[in-house]
Each structure stands twice: as structure tokens, then as C-alpha cells.
LOVEX-396050 format. One record per residue (C-alpha): residue number from 1; y, x, z. Coordinates in nm, 2 decimals. Layout:
NUM | Y | X | Z
...
This chain:
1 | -9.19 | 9.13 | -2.49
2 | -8.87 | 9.20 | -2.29
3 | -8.68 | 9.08 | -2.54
4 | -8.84 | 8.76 | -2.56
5 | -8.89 | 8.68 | -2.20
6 | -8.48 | 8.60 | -2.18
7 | -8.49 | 8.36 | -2.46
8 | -8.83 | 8.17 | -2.36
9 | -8.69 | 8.13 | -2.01
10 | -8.31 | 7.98 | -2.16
11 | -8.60 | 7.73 | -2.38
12 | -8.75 | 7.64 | -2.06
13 | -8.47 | 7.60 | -1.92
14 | -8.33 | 7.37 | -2.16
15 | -8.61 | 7.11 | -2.20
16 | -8.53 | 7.04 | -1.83
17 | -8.23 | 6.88 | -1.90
18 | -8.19 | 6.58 | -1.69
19 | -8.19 | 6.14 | -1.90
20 | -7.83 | 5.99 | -1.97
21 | -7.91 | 5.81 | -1.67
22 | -7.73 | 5.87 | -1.38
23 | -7.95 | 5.89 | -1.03
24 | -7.81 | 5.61 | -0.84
25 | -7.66 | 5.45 | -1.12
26 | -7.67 | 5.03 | -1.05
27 | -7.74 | 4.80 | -1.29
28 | -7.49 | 4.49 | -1.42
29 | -7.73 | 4.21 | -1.20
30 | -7.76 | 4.46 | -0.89
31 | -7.38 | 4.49 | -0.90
32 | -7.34 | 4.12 | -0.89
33 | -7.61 | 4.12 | -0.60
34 | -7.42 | 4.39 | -0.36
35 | -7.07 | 4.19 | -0.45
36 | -7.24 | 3.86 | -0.35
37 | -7.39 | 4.04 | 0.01
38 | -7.05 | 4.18 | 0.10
39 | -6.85 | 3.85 | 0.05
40 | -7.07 | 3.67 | 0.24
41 | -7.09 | 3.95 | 0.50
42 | -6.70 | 3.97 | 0.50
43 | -6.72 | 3.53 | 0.53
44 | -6.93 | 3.58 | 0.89
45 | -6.70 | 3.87 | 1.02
46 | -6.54 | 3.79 | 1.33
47 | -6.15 | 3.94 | 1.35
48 | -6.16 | 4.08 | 1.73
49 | -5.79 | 3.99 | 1.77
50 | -5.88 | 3.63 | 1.74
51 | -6.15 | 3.64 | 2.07
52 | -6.00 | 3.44 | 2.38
53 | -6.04 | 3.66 | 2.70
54 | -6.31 | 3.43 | 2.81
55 | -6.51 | 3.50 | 2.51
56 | -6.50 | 3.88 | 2.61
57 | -6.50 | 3.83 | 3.02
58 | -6.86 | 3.74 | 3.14
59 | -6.67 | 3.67 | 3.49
60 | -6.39 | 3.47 | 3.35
């Protein structure tokens, strides 16, 4: 019984073995998706060099 607890327990452990998948992994059309949000999110970024000091002066 000792002897056999070992090599039940590496079989056990074994059959747990995680998919090929990879957690987190993105598919071809969600990769297109993200790419498409961060171009359009870079094309409405504002470059803070560019702001007149009027734009950032609530008194001026």
C-alpha cells in the first residue's frame, strides 16, 4: 500500500495537466479588435505640448 500510494498520486497528478491553450491567449479577430481600439484611441489623444496657455488657464 505504501508503495503504491507514490505512484497513484504522480497518476493523479498527471491527468491534471493543463489544454495547449494558453490562459489569456487572444484569438486572430480579437487581436484585430484591440489593434483597431488603440488606433483609434491614439487618433483622439491630445499631445499636451500642443495646448495654448489659455486652454490650460481658467483665468486667462
Amino acid at each position: 500500500m505504501n508503495r503504491l500510494f507514490p505512484a497513484a498520486a504522480l497518476l493523479l497528478l498527471a491527468a491534471c495537466s493543463g489544454s495547449d491553450d494558453q490562459p489569456g491567449g487572444l484569438t486572430a479577430d480579437e487581436a484585430k479588435q484591440l489593434d483597431e481600439a488603440a488606433a483609434m484611441l491614439d487618433a483622439n489623444a491630445v499631445d499636451l505640448n500642443a495646448l495654448d496657455d489659455n486652454a490650460t488657464d481658467p483665468e486667462g
